[in-house]
C-alpha positions in Angstrom: -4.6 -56.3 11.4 -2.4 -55.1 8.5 -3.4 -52.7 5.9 -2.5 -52.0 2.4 1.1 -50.2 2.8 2.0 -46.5 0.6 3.7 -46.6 -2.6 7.2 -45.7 -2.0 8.9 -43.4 0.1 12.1 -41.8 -0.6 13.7 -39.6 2.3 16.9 -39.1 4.0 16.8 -37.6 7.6 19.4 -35.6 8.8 21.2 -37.1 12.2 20.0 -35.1 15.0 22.9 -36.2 17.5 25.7 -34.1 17.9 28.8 -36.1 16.2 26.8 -39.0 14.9 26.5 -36.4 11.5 29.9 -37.5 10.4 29.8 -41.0 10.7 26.1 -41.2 8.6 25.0 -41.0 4.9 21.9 -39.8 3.8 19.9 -42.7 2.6 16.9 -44.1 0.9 13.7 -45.2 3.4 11.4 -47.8 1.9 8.3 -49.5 2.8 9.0 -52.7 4.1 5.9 -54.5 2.5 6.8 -52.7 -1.1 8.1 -55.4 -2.2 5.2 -57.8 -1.4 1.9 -55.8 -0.4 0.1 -59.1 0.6 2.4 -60.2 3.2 0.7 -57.4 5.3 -2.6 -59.2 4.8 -1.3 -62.2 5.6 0.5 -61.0 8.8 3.9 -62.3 7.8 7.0 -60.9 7.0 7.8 -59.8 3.1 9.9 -62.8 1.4 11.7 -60.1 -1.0 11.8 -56.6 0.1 13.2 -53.1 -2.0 16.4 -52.1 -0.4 17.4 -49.1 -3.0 16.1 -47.9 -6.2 18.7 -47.9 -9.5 21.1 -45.4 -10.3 21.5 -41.7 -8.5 19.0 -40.4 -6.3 19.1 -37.3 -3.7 19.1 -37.7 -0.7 16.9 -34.5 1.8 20.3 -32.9 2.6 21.2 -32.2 -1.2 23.6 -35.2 -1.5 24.1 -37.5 -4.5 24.1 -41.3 -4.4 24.6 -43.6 -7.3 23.4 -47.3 -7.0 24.2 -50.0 -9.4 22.2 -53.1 -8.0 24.5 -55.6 -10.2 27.7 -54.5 -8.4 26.0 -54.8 -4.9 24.3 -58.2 -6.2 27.9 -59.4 -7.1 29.9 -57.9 -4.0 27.3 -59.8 -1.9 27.6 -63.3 -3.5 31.4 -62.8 -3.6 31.3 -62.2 0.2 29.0 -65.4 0.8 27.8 -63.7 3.7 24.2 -63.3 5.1 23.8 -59.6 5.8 21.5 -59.1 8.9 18.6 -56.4 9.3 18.5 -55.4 12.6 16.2 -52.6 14.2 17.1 -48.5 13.5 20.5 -49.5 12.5 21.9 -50.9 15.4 24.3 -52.9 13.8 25.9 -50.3 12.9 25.4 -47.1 15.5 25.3 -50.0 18.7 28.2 -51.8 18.2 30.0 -48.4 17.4 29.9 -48.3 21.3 30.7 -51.9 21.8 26.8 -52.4 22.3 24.7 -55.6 21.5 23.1 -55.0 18.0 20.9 -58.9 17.5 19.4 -59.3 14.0 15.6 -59.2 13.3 16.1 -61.3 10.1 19.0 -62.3 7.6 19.2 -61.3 3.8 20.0 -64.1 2.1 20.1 -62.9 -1.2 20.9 -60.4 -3.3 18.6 -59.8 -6.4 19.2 -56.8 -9.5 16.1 -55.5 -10.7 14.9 -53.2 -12.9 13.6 -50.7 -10.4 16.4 -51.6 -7.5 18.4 -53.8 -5.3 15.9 -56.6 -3.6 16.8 -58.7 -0.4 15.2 -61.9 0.2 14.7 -61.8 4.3 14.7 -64.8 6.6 13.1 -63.1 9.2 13.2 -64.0 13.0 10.9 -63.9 15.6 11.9 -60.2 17.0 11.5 -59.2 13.3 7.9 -60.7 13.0 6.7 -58.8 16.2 8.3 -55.9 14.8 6.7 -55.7 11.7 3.2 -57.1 13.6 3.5 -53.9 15.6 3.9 -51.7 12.9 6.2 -49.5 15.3 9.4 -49.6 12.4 7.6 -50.4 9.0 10.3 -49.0 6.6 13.7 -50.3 5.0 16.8 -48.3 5.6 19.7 -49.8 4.0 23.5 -49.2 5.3 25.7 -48.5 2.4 29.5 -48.0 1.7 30.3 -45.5 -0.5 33.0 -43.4 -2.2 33.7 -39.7 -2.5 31.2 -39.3 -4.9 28.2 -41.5 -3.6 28.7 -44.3 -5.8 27.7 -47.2 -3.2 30.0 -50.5 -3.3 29.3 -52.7 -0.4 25.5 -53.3 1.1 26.8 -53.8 4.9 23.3 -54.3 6.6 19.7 -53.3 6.3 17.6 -52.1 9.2 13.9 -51.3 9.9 13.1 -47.9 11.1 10.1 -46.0 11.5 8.2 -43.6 9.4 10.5 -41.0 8.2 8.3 -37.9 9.5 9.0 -39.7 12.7 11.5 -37.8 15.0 14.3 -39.8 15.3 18.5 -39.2 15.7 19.0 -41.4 12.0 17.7 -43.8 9.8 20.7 -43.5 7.4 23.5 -45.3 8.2 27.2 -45.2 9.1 30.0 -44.8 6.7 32.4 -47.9 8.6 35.4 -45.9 7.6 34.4 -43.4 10.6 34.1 -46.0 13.4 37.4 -45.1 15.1 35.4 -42.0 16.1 34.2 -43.7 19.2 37.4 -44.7 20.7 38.8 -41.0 19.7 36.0 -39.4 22.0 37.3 -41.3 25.2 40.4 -40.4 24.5 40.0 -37.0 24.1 36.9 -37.1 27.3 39.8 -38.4 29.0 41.8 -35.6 28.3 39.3 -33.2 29.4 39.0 -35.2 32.6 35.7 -36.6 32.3 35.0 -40.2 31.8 35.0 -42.8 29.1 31.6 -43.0 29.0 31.1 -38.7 28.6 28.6 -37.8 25.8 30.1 -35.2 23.0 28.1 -32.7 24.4 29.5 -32.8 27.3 33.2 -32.9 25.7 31.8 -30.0 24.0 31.0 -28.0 26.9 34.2 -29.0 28.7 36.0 -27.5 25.2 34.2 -24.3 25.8 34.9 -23.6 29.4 38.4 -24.1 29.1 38.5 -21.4 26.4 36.4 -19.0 29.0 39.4 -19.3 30.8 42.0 -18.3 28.6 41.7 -14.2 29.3 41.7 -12.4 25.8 44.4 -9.9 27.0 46.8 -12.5 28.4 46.6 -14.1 24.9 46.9 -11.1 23.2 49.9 -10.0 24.9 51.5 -13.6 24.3 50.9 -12.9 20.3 52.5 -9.2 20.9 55.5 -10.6 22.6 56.2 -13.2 19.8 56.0 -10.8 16.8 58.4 -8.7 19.0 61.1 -11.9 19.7 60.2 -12.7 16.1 61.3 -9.0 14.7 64.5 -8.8 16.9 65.5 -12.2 15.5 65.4 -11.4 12.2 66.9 -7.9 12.9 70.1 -9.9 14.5 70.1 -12.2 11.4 70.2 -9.4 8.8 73.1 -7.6 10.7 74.9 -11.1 11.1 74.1 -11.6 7.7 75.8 -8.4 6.1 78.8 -8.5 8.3 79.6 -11.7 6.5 79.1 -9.9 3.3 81.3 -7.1 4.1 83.8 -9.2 5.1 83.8 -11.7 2.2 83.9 -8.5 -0.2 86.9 -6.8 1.6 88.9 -9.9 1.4 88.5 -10.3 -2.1 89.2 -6.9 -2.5 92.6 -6.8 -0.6 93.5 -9.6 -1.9 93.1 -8.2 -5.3 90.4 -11.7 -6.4 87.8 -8.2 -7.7 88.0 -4.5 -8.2 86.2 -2.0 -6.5 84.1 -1.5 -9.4 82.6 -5.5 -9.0 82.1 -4.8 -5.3 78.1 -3.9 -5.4 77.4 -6.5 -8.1 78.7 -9.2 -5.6 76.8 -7.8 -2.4 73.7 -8.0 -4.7 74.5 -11.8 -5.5 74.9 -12.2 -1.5 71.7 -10.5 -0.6 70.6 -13.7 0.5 72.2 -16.7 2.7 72.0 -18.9 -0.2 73.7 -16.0 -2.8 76.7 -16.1 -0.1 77.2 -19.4 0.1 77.6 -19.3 -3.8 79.8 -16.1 -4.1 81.8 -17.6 -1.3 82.5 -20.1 -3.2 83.2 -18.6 -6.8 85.6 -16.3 -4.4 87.6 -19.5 -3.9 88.1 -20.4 -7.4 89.3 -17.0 -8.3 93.2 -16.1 -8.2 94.8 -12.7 -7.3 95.8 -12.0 -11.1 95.0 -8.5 -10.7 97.9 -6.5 -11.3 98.0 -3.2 -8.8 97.1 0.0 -9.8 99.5 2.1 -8.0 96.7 4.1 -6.3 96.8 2.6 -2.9 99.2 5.0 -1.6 97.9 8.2 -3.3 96.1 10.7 -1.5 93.2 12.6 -3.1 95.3 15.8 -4.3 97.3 13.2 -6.4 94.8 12.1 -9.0 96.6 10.5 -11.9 95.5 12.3 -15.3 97.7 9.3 -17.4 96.7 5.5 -17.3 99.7 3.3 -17.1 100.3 -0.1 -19.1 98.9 -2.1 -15.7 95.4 0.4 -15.2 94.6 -0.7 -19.2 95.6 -4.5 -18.6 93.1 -4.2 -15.4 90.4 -2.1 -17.8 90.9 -5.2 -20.6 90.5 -8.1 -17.9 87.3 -6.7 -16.5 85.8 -5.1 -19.6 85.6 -1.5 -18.0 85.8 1.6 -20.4 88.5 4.0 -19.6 85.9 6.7 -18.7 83.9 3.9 -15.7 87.7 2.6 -14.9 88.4 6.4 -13.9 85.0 7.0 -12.2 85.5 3.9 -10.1 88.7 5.0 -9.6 88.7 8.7 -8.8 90.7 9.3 -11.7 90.7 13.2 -13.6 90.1 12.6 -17.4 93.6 12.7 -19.4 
């Protein structure tokens, strides 16, 4: 015989199945018979049954959910389809794995209240028996959400047993996760177990093929790349400034700067990109540079006078006549 149920029960039980944590949210659990304490008495099953109280609640794990019953109410009747409540979720975790997931009952509608979101339930005979066997007597509904909890679709509802129950869920999945399933045989696969492997076992597969990988032999792979890494970029720095020196002593010989410009420019080309643009000032720039007669002149032959052409080359580059004769090599007059 049925007895007077317990007020309500919040709770939200973290999944106990490896990889099943991902695809769940943590989620209100409600006494079936809330809604109507005297269908218990009467040994049939609630018309109208509590699916989720109003506005944000937190959940055992420390997570936030925000319900607005209105928006669920009006999702559902813009649908115009029954939503079934089926037994610990099955629905959703059973026909993850292709499964059969049968219904217990059918919400037919959706109803905004001030406490919550209420479901009137058609229930079926597997329901019934259920419920008359008081093995699941609570209300666990499966809700879509976004990133921060607010619920927009009500996707099923299932009954599940008492929360201090020991159980792998009674939250449910988050459908934009189910590809999960069809990832795991592919990567069981890969690991050369079958389809039908269990995480765990992909798990354990994972970390023997790391026990095999010897610490030493890896090591020595990350010492030999830093090593193929440093010569590389040894060759491209020497590469690299033998294209400067030979860009500068072009435009030197061919009179485009002076000496005196020679270590601004190989400052400009200190990187590939500063070459590419030097290179290319260098080819807007004509030899207008007169010469200064010093080409020929050994060391013991320092000029003490500047000519007509040294002060044109001093005016064109805006050198003082002290630099120009520093740069030069040139004894003061």
């Amino acid at each position: 015989m049925f007895t007077k149920s317990p007020t309500l029960t919040l709770s939200t039980l973290a999944p106990a199945v490896p990889g099943i944590a991902e695809a769940m949210t943590g989620l209100t659990v409600l006494d079936a018979y809330l809604a109507d304490p005297t269908a218990a008495a009467k040994q049939v099953g609630p018309e109208w049954i509590k699916l989720t109280p109003r506005g944000k609640f937190t959940a055992r794990d420390g997570r936030v959910f925000d319900v607005d019953p209105e928006l669920l109410a009006a999702r559902f009747v813009q649908d115009g389809v029954d939503l079934p409540v089926d037994i610990d979720h099955a629905t959703v975790k059973k026909a993850m794995f292709g499964e059969a997931a049968p219904a217990v009952g059918w919400i037919s509608k959706l109803e905004a209240r001030a406490d919550g979101l209420y479901g009137k339930v058609e229930w079926l005979a597997d329901g019934l028996a259920v419920l008359a066997a008081r093995t699941h007597r609570y209300i666990s509904p499966t809700l879509k959400h976004d990133e921060n909890g607010k619920a927009y679709w009500l996707h099923s509802a299932a009954l599940v047993a008492a929360p201090a129950a020991s159980m792998a869920a009674v939250a449910s999945a988050d459908l934009s996760t189910l590809k999960e399933p069809t990832m795991l045989k592919a990567i069981a696969a890969a690991l050369g177990l079958s389809e039908d492997a269990s995480e765990a076992s992909c798990l354990s597969a994972v970390t023997n093929l790391k026990a095999r990988i010897d610490p030493a032999v890896h090591q020595a792979a990350l010492d030999q790349v830093k090593t193929l890494s440093a010569d590389l970029d040894a060759r491209n720095a020497a590469d690299h400034q033998a294209k400067v020196d030979a860009l500068l002593d072009g435009a030197l010989k061919e009179k485009r700067i002076v000496p005196a410009q020679r270590d601004q420019y190989a400052a400009l080309c200190a990187t590939p990109e500063g070459l590419v643009q030097v290179t290319a000032l260098f080819a807007t720039l004509t030899a207008t540079l007169s010469a200064s007669g010093l080409d020929d002149k050994r060391p013991g032959e320092k000029t003490a006078t500047l000519t007509a052409e040294d002060r044109e080359v001093m005016r064109m580059m805006g050198l003082s006549e002290e630099d120009y004769r520093k740069h030069n090599g040139l004894t003061a007059a």
